[in-house]
GUFI-58596 format. One record per residue: residue in three letters; x, z, y of N, C-alpha, C, O, CB in turn. Coordinates in steps of 0.1 Angstrom, whole numbers, plus 5000, padded with zeros to 4 digits. Atoms other than C-alpha are relative to their C-alpha. Glycine has a CB too. Layout:
N
alaXZYXZYXZYXZYXZY...
***
This chain:
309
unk498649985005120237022405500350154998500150235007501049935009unk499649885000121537332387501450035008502550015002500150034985unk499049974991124037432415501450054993502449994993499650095009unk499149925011125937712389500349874996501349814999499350124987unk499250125013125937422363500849925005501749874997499049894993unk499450134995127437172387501450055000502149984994499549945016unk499449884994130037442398501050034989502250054990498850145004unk499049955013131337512363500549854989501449844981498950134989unk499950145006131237152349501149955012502249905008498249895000unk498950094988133337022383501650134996502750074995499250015026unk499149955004135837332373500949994988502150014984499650085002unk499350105015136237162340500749905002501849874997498949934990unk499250185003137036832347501350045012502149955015498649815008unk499049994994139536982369501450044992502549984991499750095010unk499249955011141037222343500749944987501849964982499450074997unk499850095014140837002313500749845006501049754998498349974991unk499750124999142036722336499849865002500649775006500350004995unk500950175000139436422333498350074997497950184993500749874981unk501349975009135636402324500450014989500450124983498949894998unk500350025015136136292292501050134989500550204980500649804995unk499549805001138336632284498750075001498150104991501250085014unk500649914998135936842302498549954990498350054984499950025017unk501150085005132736652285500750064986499950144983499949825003unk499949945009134336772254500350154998499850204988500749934996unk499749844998135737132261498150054998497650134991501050055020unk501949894999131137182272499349944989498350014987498749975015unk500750045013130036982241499049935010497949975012499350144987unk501150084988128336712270500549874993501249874983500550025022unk499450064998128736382272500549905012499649885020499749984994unk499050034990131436202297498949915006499749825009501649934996unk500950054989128436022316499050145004498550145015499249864994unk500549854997126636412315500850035014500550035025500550134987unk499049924989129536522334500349915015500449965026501650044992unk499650094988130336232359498750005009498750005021500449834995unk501450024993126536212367499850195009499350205020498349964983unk500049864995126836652375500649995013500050005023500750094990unk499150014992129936602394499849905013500249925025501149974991unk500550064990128336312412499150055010499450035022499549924996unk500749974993125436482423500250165009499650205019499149974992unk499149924993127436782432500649925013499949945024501050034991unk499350094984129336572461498649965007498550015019501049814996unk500950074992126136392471499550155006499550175018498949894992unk500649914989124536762477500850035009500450065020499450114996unk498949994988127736812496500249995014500550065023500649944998unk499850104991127636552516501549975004502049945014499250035012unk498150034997131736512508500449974985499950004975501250165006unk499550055019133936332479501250144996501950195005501449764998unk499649855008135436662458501749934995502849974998498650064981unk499250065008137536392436500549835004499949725006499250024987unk499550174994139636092447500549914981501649944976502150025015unk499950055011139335862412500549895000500049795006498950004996unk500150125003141335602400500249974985500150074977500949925007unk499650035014142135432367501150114994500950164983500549845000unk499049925010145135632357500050135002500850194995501449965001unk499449914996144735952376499050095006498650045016501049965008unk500749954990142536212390500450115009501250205006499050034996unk498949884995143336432420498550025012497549955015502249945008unk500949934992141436652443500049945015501149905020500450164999unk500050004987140636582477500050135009499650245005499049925003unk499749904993141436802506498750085001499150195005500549975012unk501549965003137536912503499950074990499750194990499049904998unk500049945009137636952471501350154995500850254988499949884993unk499749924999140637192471499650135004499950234997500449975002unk500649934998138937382489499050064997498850185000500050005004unk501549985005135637392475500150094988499450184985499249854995unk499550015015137537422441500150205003499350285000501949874994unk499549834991139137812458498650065001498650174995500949995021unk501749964999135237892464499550024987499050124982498949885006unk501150015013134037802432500950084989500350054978499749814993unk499150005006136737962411499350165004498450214997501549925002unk500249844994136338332431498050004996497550104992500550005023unk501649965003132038232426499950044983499350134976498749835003unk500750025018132038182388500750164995500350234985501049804988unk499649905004134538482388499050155000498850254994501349995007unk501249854996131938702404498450004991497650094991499450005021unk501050015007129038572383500450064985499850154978499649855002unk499449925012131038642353500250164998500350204986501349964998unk499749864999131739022363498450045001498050144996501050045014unk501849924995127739082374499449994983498650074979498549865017unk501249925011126738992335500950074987500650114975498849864991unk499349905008129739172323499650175002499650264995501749975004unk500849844991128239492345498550004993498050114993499849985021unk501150035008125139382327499950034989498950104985499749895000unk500150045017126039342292501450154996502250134988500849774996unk498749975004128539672295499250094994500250154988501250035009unk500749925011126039912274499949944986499550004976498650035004unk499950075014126339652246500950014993502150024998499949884999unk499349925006127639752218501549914996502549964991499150074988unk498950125005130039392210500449925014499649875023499149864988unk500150064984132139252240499149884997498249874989501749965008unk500750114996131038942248500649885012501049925023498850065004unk499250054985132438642272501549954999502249974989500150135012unk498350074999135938462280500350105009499750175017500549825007unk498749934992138938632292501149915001502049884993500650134993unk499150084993140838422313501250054998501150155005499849995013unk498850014998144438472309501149955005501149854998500250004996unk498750054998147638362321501350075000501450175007500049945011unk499249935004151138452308500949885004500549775005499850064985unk498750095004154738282310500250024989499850114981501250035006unk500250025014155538132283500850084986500650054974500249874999unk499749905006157638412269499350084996499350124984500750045005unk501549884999154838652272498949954990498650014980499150035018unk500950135010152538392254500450044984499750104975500849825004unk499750025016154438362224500650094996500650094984500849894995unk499649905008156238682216499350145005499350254999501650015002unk500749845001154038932234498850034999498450144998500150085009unk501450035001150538812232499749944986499050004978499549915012unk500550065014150238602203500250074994499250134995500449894994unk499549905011151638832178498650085001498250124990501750115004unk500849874999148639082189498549904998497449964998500450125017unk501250074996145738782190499150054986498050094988500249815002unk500850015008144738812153499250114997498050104996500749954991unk500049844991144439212158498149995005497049995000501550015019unk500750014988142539192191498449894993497349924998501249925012unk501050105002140038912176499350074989498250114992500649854996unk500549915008139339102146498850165003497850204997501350044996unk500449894985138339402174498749955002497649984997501049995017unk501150114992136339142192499849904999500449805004500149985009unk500350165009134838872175499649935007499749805006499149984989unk500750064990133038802203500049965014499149935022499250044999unk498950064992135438712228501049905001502049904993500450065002unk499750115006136538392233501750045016501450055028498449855000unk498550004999140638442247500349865007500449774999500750034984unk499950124994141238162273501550045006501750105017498749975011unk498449964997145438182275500249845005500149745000501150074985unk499050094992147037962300501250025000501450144998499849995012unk498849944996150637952307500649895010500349785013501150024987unk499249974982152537942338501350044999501550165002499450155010unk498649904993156537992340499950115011499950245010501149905008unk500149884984156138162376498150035003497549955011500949875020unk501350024998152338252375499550115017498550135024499350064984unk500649884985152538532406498849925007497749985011501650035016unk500950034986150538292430498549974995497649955003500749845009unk501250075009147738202404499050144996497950134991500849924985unk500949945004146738562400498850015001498050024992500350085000unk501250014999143638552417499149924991497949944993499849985011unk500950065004142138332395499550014989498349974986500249915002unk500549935010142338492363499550134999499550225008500949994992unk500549835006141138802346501450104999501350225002499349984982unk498949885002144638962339501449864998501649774989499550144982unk498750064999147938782346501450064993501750174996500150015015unk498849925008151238882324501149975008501549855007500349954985unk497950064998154938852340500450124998500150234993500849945019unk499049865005157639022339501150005012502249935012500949984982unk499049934989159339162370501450075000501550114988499250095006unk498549945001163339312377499350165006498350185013501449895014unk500049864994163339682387499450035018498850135022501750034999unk499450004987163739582425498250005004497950065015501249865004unk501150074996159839432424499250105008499250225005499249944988unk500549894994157939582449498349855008497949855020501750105013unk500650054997155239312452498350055005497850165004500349944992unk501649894994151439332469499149964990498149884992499249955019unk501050025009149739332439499450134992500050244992500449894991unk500549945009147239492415500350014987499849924980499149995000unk499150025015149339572383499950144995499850245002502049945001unk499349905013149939792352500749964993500549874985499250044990unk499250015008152739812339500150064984499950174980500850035006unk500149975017153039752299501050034990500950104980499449894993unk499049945003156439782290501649955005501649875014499750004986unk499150024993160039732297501049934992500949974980500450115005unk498950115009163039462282501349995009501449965021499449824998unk498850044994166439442289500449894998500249854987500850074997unk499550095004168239122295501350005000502050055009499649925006unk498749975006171439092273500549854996499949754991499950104988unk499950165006173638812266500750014982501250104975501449915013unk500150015016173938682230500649874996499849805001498450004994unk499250155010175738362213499750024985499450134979502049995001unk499550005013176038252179501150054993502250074998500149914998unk498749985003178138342154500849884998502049914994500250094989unk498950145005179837942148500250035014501550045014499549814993unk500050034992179637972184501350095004502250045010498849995005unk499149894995181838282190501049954987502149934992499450194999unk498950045007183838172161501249895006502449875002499449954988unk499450134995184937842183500550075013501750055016498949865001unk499849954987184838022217500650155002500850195014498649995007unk500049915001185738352208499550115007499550095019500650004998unk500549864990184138722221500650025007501850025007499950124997unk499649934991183738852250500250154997499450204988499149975009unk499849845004184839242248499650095016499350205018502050034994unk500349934986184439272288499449875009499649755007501650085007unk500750124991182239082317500749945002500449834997499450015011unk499550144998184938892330500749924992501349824996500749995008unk499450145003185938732299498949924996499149824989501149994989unk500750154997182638542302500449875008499949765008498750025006unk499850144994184438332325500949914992502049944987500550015013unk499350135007185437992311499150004984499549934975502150024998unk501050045011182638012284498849905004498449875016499450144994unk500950064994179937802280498850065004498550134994499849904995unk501149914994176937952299498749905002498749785005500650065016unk501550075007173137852291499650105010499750225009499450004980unk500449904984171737992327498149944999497649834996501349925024unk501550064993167738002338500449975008501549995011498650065003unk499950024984166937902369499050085005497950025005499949865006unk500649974994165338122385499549965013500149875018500450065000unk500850094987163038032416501350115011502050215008497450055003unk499149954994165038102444499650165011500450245015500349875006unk499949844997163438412459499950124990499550234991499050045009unk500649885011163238602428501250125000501050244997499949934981unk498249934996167238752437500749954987501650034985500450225002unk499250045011168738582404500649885005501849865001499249974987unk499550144997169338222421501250045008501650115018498949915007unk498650014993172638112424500950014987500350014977500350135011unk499250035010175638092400500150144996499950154983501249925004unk499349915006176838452398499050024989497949974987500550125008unk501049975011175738652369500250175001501350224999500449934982unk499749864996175339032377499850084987498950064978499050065013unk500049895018176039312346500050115008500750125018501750004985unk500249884998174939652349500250084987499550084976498950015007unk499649845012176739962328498950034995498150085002500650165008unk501249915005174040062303499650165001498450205000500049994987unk499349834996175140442310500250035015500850135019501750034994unk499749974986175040382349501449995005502450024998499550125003unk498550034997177840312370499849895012498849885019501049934986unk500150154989178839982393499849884997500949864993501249975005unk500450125006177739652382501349915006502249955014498349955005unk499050055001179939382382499349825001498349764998500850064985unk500850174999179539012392500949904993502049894998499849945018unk499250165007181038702370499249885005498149855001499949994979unk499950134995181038382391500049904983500949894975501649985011unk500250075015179938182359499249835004498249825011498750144987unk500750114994179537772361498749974988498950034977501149875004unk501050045014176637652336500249875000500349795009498350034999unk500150165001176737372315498649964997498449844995501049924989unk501550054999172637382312499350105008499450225007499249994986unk501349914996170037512330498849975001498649855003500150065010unk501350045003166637522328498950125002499350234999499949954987unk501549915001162537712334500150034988499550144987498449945002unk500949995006162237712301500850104987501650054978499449854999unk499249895006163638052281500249954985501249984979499250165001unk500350085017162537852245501349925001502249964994498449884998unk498950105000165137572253501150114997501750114987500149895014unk498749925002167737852259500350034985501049984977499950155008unk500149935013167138042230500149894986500449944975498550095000unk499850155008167137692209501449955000502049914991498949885006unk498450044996170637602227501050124994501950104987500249995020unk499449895004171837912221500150044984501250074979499350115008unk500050045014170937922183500449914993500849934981499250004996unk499050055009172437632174501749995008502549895007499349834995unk498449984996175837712191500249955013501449955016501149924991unk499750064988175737562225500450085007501150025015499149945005unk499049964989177237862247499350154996498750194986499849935020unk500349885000176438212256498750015009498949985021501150085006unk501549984990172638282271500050135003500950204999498549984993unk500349894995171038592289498449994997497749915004500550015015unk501350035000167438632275499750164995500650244992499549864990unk500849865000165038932269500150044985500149964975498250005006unk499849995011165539142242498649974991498749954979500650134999unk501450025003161639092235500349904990500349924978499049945012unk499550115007162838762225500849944991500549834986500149955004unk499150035006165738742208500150144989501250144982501149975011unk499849905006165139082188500149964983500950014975498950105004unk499950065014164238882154501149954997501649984986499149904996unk498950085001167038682156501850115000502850084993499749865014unk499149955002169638922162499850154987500850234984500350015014unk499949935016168439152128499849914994499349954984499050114995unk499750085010168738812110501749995001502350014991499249875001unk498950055000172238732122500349885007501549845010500450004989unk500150184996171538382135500650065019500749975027497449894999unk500049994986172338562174500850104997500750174986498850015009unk499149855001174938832180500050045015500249975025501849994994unk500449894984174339102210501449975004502249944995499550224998unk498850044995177339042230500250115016499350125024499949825003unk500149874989178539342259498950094995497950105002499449955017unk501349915002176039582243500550125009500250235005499550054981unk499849834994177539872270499149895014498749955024502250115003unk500050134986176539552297498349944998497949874989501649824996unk501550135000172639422306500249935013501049985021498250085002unk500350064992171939162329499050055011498950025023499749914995unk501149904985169139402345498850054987499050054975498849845019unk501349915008165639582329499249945006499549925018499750165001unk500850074998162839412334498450064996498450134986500549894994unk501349945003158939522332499149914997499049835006499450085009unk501150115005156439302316498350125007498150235004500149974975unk500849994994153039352340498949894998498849774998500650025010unk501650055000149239332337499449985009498650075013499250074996unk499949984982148939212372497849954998497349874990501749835012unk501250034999144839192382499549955015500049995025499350124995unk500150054986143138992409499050115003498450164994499449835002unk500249934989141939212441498649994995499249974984500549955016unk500849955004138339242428499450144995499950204985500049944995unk500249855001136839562426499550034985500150114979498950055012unk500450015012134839512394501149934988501549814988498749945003unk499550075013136739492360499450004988499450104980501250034998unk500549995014134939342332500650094986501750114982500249874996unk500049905011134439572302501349974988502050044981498549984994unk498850105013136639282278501450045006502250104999499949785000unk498949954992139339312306500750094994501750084987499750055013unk499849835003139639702302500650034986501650104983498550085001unk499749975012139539692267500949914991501149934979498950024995unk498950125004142039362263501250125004502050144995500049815011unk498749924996144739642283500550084998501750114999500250035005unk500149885009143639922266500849974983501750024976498150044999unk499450065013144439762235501549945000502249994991499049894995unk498950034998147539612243501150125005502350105004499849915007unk499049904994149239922258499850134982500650214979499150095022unk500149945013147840102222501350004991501950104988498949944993unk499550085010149939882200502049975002502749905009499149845003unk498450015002153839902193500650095006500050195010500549885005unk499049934989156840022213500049965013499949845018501349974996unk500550044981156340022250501149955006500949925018499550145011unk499250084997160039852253500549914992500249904980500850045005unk499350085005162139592246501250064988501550004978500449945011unk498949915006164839812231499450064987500250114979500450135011unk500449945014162639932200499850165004499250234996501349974988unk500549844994162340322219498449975010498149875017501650095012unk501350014995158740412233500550075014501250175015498750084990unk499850004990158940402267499250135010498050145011499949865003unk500349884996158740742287499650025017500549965023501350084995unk500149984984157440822327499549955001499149925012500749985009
***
C-alpha cells in the first residue's frame, strides 16, 4: 500500500464529501477510492469513517488522524516546493481560504491576472465566513480584522476598508435620511451577526467621527440579520433598510447610484483585510509570489487612497 496515496485519497473523500466526489475530483474510480480508504483503516488497525446510506462522518480516530494527515501532506507539499524553487514556472496547488466577501470582491477580480502569471498553478479557494480557526490548514488564509485585532497569528496585512452605512435611494425616499447617528433610530436596520467574541455582538451599533473625536452608540433593533454580507447587500439594494457593509463591497454600487453613502463624516470602524499564514517555517515559492502579487495590484484601501505606514 502506497501510504502518501492512501493519505491524500482519505483527505479527498473527506473534503469533497463522499467517494464518489473524491473519485472524481482524482480522476479514480469510486471502488479505487473505497478499496484505498479501506486498506488504509485495516493498516491502522481503526475505522477513520463511520458510513451510512445518507451520510458520512468521521470517527473520533479519524479526526484525528485527519489533523496528522492534513499538517503531513502540507509538509510533503513544501519539501517539493523547496525542490522545484529554481524552476523557472511555479508549479502545485495553493490552498486558500477567504470569507466570502474576500472571495468575490478581493480575490476573484485578480484570478484571471494571477493565472495568466502562473499557468501552472492550480488555485484551490475555499470559503469560510469566520475562517480564523482553519488557518493551519491552508497555505494563506484571507479575513478581515477591526483595528482592535491583536490575534496570535502569522499575518500580512494587505489593505484597509471602512465600514459605512448605505440604503437605497426608493428606500430613503420612503424612510427618509439620516443627517446624524441617532436618527438611525426607528429605521429599518439589516445587521450581521457577528460571532460573539469578535466585540460587534449585540444590538448597539458604534459610529466613529471620520476626523477623530468620540464615537457614539445607536441602540438600533434589526429587522434581519444574518453571516452572510451578500444577503445584506441584496436586502439593502432592493430597499429593505439601512446596512453597514465594507466599502470594498459596496464601492460599484454606490458610483452607479443603486446605494447611497449615508453619514459619510460617520464609519462603523476600519477594518484590515489579512494574509494570515499557518506557523510553518517554510513558505512555498507559489505562496510568496500569490502575496507578492496581490499586495502589487490596486489601491491598498477600501477608500480608493493607497494606503500609507
Amino acid at each position: 500500500m502506497d501510504r502518501l496515496s492512501s493519505m491524500k485519497v482519505f483527505q479527498h473523500v473527506i473534503d469533497e464529501g463522499g467517494f464518489a466526489s473524491a473519485a472524481r475530483s482524482l480522476d479514480m474510480s469510486p471502488a479505487g477510492v473505497t478499496r484505498m480508504v479501506a486498506a488504509l483503516e485495516e493498516h491502522l488497525g481503526v475505522r477513520l469513517l463511520q458510513r451510512t446510506t445518507r451520510k458520512l462522518a468521521l470517527t473520533d480516530a479519524g479526526e484525528a488522524y485527519l489533523l496528522r494527515v492534513r499538517s503531513i501532506l502540507h509538509e510533503v507539499e513544501d519539501a517539493e516546493s523547496a525542490a522545484a524553487e529554481h524552476t523557472r514556472e511555479l508549479q502545485g496547488t495553493l490552498h486558500v481560504l477567504a470569507t466570502p466577501v474576500l472571495a468575490s470582491y478581493f480575490l476573484s477580480p485578480r484570478i484571471a491576472t494571477w493565472h495568466a502569471r502562473h499557468p501552472g498553478v492550480l488555485l484551490d479557494l475555499q470559503i469560510d465566513p469566520f475562517p480564523q480557526p482553519r488557518i493551519e490548514e491552508f497555505d494563506v488564509t484571507f479575513l478581515v480584522v477591526d483595528e482592535g485585532f491583536d490575534g496570535d497569528i502569522v499575518a500580512r496585512p494587505l489593505a484597509t476598508t471602512d465600514w459605512i452605512a448605505c440604503a437605497s435611494p426608493d428606500y430613503l425616499l420612503r424612510a427618509g435620511t439620516p443627517d446624524a447617528p441617532e436618527q438611525l433610530r426607528g429605521h429599518t436596520y439589516l445587521k450581521f451577526q457577528w460571532p460573539q467574541n469578535s466585540g460587534h455582538y449585540g444590538r448597539q451599533t458604534r459610529l466613529q467621527p471620520v476626523g477623530g473625536g468620540d464615537a457614539v452608540e445607536v441602540d438600533l433593533r434589526p429587522a434581519l440579520q444574518t453571516t452572510s454580507f451578500d444577503v445584506l447587500l441584496r436586502a439593502a439594494l432592493d430597499g429593505a433598510g439601512i446596512t453597514f457593509l465594507s466599502r470594498l463591497l459596496v464601492a460599484s454600487h454606490l458610483e452607479r447610484g443603486s446605494l447611497v453613502h449615508l453619514l459619510p463624516d460617520w464609519v462603523f470602524g476600519r477594518f484590515t483585510i489579512y494574509a494570515a499564514l499557518p506557523t510553518r517555517k517554510f513558505m512555498p515559492s507559489r505562496t510568496r509570489a500569490f502575496l507578492d502579487f496581490l499586495a502589487e495590484l490596486g489601491p491598498r484601501d477600501g477608500t480608493g487612497r493607497t494606503r500609507s505606514g
